[in-house]
CHARMM internal coordinates of N, CA and C (Angstrom, degrees):
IC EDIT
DIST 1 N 1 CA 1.4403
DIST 1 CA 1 C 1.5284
ANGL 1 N 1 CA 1 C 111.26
DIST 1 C 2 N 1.5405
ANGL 1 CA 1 C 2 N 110.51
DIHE 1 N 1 CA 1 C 2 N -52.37
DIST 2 N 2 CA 1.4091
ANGL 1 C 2 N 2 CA 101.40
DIHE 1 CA 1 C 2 N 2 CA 165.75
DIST 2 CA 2 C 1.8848
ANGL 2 N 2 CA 2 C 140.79
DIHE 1 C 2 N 2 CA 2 C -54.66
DIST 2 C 3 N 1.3235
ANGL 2 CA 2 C 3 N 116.24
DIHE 2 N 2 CA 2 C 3 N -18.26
DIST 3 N 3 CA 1.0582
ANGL 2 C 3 N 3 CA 133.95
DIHE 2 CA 2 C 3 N 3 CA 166.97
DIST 3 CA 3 C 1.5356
ANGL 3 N 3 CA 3 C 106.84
DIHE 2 C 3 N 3 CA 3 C -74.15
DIST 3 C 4 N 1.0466
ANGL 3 CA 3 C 4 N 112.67
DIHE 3 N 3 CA 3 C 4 N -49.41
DIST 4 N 4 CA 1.4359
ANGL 3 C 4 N 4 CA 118.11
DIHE 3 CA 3 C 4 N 4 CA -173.52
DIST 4 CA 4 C 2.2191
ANGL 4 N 4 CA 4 C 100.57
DIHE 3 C 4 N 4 CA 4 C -61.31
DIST 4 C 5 N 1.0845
ANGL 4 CA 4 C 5 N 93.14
DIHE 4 N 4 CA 4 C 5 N -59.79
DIST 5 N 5 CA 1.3767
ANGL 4 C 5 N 5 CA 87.21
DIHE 4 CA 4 C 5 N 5 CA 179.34
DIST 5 CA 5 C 1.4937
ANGL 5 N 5 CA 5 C 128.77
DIHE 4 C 5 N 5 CA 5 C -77.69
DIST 5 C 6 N 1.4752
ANGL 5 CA 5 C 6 N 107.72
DIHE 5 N 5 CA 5 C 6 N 2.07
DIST 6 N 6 CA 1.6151
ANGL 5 C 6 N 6 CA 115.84
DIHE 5 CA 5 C 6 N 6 CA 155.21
DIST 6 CA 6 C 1.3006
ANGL 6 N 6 CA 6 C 116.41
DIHE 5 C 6 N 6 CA 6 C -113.51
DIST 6 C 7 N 1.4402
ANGL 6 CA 6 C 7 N 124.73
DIHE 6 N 6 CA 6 C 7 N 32.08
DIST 7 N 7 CA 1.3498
ANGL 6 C 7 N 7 CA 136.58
DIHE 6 CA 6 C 7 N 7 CA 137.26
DIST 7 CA 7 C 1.3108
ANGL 7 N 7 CA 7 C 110.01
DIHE 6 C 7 N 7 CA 7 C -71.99
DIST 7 C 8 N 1.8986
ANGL 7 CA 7 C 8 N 93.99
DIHE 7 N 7 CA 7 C 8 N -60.01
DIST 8 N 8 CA 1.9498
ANGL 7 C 8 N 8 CA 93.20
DIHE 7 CA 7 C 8 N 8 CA -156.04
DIST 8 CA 8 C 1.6939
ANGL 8 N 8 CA 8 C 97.71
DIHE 7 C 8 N 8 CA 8 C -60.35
DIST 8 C 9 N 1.4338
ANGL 8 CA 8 C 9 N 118.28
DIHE 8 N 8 CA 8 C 9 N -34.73
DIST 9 N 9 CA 1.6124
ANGL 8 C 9 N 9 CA 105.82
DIHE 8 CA 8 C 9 N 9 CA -176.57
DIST 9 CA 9 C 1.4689
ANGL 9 N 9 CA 9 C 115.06
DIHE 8 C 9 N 9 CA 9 C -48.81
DIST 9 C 10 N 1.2983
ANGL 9 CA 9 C 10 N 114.74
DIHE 9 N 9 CA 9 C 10 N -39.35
DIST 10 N 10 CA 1.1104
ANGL 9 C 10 N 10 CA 133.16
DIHE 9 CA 9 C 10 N 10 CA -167.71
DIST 10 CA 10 C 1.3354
ANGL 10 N 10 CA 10 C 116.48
DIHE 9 C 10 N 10 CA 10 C -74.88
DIST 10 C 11 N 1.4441
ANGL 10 CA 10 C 11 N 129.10
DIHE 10 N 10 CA 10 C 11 N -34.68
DIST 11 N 11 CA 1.2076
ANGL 10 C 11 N 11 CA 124.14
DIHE 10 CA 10 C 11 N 11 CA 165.40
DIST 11 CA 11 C 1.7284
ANGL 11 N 11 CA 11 C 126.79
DIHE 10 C 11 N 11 CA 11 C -78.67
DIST 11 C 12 N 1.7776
ANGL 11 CA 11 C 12 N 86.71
DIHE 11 N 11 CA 11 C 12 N -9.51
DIST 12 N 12 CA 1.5213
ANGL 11 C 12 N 12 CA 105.99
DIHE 11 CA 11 C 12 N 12 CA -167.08
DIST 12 CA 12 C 1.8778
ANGL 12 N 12 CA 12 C 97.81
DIHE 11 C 12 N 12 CA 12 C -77.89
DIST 12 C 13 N 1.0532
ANGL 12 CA 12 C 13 N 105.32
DIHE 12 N 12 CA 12 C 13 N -20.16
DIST 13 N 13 CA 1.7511
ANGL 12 C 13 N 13 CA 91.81
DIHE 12 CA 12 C 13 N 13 CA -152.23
DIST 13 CA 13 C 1.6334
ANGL 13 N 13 CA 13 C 83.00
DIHE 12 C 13 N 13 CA 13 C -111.01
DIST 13 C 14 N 1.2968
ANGL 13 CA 13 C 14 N 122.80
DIHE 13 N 13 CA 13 C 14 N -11.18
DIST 14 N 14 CA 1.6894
ANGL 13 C 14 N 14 CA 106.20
DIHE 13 CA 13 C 14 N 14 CA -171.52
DIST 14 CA 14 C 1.7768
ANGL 14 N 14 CA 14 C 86.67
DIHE 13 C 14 N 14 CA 14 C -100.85
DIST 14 C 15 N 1.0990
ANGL 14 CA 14 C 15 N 121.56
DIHE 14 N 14 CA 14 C 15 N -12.84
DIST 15 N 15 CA 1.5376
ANGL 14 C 15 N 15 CA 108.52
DIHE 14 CA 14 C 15 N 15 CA 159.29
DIST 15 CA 15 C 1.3828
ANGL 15 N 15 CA 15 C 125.86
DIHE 14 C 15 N 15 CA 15 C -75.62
DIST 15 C 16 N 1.3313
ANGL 15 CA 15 C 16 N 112.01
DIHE 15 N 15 CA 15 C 16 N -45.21
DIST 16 N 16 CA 1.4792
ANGL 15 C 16 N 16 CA 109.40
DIHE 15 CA 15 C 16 N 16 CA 153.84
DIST 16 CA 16 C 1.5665
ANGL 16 N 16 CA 16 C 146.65
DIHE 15 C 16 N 16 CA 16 C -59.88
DIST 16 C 17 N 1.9242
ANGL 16 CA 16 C 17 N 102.23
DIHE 16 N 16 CA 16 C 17 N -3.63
DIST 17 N 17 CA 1.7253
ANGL 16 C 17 N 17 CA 116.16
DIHE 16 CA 16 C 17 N 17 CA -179.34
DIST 17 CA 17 C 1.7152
ANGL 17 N 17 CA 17 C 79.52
DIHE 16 C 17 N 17 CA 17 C -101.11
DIST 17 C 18 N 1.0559
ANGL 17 CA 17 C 18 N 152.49
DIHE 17 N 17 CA 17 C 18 N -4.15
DIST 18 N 18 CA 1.7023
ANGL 17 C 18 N 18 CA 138.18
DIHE 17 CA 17 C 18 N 18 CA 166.27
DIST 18 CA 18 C 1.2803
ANGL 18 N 18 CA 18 C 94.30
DIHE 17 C 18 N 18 CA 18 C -87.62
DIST 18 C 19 N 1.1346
ANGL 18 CA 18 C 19 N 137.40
DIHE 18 N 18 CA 18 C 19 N -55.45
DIST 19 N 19 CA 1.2789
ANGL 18 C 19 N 19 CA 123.41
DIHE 18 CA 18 C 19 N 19 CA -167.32
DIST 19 CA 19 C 1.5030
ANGL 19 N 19 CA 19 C 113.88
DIHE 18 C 19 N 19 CA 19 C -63.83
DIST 19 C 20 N 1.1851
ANGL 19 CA 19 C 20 N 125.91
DIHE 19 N 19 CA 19 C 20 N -37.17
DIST 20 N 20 CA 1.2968
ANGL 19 C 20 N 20 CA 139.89
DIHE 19 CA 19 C 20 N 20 CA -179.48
DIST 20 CA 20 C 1.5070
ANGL 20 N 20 CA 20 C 103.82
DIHE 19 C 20 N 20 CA 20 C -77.41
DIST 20 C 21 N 1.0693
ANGL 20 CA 20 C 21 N 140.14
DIHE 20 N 20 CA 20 C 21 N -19.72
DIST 21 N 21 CA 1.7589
ANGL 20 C 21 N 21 CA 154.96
DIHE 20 CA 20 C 21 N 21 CA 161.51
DIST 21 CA 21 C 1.0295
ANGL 21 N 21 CA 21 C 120.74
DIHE 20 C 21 N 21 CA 21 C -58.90
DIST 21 C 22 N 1.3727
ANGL 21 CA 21 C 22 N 109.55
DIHE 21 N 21 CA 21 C 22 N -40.57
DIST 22 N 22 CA 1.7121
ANGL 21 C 22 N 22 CA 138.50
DIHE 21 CA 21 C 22 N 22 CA 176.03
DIST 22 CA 22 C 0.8825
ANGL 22 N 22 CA 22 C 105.77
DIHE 21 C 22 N 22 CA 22 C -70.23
DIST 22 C 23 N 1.6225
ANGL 22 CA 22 C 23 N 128.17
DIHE 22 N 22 CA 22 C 23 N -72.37
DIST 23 N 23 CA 1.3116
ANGL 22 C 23 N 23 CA 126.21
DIHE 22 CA 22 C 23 N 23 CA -176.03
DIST 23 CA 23 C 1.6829
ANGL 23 N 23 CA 23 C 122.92
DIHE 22 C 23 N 23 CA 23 C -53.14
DIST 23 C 24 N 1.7096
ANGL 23 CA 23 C 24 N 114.78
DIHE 23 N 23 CA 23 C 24 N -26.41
DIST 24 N 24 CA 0.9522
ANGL 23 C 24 N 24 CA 115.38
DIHE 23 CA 23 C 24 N 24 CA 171.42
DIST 24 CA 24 C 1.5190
ANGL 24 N 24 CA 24 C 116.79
DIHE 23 C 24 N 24 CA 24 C -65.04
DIST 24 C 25 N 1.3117
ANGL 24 CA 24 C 25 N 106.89
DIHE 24 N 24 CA 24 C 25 N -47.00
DIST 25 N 25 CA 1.7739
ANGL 24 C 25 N 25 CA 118.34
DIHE 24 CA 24 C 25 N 25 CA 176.83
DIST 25 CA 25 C 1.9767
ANGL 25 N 25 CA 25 C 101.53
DIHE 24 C 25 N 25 CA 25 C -51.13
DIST 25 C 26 N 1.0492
ANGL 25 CA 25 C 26 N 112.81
DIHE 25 N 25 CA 25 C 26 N -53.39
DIST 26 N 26 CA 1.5070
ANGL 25 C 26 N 26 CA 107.86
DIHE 25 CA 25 C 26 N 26 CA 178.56
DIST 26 CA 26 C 1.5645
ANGL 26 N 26 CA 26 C 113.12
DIHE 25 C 26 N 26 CA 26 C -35.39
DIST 26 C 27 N 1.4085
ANGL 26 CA 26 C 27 N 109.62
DIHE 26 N 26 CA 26 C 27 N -52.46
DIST 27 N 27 CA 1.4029
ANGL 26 C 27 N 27 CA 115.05
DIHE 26 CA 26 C 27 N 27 CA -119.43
DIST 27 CA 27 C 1.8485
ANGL 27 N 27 CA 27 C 81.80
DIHE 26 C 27 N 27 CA 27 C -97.23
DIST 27 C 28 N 1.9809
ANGL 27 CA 27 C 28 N 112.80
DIHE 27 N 27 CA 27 C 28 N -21.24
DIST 28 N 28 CA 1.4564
ANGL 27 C 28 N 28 CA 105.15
DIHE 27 CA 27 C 28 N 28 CA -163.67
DIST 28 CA 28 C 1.8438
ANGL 28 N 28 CA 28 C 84.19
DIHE 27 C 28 N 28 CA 28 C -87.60
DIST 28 C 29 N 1.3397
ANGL 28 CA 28 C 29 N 123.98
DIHE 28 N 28 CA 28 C 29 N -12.49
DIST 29 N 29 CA 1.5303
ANGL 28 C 29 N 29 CA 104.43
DIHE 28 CA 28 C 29 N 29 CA -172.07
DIST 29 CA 29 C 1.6381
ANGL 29 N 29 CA 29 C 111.04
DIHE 28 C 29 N 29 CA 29 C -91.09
DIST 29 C 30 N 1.2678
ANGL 29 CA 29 C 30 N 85.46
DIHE 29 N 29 CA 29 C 30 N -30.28
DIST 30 N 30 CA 1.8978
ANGL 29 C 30 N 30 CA 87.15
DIHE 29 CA 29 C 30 N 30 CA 165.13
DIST 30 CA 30 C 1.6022
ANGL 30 N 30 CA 30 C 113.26
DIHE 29 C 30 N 30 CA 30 C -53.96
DIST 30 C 31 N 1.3890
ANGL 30 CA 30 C 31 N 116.52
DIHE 30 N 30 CA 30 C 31 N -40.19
DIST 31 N 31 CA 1.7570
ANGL 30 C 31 N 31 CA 110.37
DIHE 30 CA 30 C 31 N 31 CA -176.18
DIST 31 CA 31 C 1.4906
ANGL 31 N 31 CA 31 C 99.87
DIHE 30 C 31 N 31 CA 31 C -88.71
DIST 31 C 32 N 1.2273
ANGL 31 CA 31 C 32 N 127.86
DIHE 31 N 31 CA 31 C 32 N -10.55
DIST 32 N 32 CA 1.4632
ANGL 31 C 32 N 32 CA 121.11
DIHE 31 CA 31 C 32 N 32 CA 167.28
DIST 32 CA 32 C 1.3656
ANGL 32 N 32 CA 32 C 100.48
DIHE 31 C 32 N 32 CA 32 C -67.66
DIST 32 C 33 N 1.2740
ANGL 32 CA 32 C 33 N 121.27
DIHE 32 N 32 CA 32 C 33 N -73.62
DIST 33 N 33 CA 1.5353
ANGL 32 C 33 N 33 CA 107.82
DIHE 32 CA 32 C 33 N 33 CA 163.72
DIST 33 CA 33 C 0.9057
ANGL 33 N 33 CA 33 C 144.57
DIHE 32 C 33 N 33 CA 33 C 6.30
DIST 33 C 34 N 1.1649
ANGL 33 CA 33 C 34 N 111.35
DIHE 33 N 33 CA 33 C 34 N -87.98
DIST 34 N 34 CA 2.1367
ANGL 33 C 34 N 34 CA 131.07
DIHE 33 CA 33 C 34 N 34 CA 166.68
DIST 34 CA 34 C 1.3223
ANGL 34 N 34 CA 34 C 95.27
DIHE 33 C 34 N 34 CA 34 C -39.52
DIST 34 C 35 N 1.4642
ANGL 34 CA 34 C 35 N 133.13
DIHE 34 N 34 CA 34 C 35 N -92.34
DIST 35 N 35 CA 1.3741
ANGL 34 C 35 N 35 CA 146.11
DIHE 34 CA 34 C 35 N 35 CA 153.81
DIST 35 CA 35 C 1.8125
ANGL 35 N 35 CA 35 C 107.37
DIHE 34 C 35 N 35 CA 35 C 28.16
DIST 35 C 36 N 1.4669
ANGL 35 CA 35 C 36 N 108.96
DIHE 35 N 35 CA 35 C 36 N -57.97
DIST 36 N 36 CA 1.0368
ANGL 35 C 36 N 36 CA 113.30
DIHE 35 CA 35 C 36 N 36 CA -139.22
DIST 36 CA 36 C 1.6901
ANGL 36 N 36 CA 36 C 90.11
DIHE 35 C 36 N 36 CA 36 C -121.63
DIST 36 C 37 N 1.3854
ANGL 36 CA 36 C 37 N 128.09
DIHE 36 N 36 CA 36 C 37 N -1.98
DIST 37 N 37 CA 1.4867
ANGL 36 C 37 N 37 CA 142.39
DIHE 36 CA 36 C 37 N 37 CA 145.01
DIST 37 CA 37 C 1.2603
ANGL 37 N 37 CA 37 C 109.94
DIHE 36 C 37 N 37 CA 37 C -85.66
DIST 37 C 38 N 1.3819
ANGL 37 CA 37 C 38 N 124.73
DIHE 37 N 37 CA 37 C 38 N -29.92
DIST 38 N 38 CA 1.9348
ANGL 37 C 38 N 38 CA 113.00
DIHE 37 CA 37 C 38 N 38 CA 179.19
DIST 38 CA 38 C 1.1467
ANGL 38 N 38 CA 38 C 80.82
DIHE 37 C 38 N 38 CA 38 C -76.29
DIST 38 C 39 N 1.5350
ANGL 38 CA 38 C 39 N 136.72
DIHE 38 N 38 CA 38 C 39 N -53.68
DIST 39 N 39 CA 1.3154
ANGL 38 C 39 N 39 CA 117.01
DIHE 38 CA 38 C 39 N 39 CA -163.87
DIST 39 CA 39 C 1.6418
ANGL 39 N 39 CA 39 C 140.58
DIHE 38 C 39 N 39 CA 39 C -62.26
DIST 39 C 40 N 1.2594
ANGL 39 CA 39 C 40 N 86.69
DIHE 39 N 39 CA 39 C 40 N -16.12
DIST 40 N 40 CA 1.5570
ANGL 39 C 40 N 40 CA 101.15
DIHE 39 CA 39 C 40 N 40 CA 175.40
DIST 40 CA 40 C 1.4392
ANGL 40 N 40 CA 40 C 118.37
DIHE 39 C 40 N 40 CA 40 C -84.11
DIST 40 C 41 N 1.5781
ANGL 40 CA 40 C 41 N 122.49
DIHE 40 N 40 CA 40 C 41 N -48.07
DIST 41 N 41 CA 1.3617
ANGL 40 C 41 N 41 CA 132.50
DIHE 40 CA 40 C 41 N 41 CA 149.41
DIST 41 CA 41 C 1.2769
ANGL 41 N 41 CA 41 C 113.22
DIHE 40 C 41 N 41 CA 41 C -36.12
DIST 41 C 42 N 1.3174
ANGL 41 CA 41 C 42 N 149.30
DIHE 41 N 41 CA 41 C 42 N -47.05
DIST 42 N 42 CA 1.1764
ANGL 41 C 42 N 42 CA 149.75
DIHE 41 CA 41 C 42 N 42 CA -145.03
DIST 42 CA 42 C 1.7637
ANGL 42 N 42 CA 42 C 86.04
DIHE 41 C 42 N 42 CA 42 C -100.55
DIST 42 C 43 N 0.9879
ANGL 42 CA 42 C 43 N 124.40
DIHE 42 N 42 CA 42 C 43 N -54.55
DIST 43 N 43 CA 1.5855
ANGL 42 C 43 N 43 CA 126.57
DIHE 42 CA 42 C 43 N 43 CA 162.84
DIST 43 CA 43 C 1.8880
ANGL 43 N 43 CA 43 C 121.08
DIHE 42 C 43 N 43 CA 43 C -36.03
DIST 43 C 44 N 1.3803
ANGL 43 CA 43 C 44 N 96.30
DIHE 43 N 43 CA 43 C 44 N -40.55
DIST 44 N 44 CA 1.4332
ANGL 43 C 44 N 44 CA 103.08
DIHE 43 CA 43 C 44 N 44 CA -160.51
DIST 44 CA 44 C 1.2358
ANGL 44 N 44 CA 44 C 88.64
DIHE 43 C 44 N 44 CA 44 C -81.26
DIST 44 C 45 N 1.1145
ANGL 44 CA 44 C 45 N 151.93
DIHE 44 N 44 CA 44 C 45 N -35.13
DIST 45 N 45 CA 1.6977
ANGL 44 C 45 N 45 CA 169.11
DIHE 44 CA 44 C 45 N 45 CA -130.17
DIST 45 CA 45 C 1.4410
ANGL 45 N 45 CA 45 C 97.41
DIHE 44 C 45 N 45 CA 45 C -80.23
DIST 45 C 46 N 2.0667
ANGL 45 CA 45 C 46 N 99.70
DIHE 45 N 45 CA 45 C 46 N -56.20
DIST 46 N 46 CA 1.5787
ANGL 45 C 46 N 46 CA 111.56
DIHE 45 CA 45 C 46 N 46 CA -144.16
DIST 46 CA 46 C 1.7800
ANGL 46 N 46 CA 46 C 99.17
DIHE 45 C 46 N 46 CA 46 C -67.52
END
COOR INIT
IC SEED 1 N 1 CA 1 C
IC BUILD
């Protein structure tokens, strides 16, 4: 019984560090983004 329920923990929290991985990957390409629209504006300006 104890194995069994330090599996499910175990599958529980390395499913939740992908999901939380993901959201990190979103969140650095979204500011690459902006980044790379200020940068273009700031280009179009000169």
């Amino acid at each position: 019984m104890k194995k069994v329920l330090a599996a499910t923990l175990l599958v529980t929290f390395a499913l939740t560090g992908c999901n939380t991985f993901k959201g990190v990957g979103k969140d650095v390409s979204k500011a690459g983004q902006g980044i790379s629209k200020t940068a273009e504006r700031t280009q179009d300006k000169m």
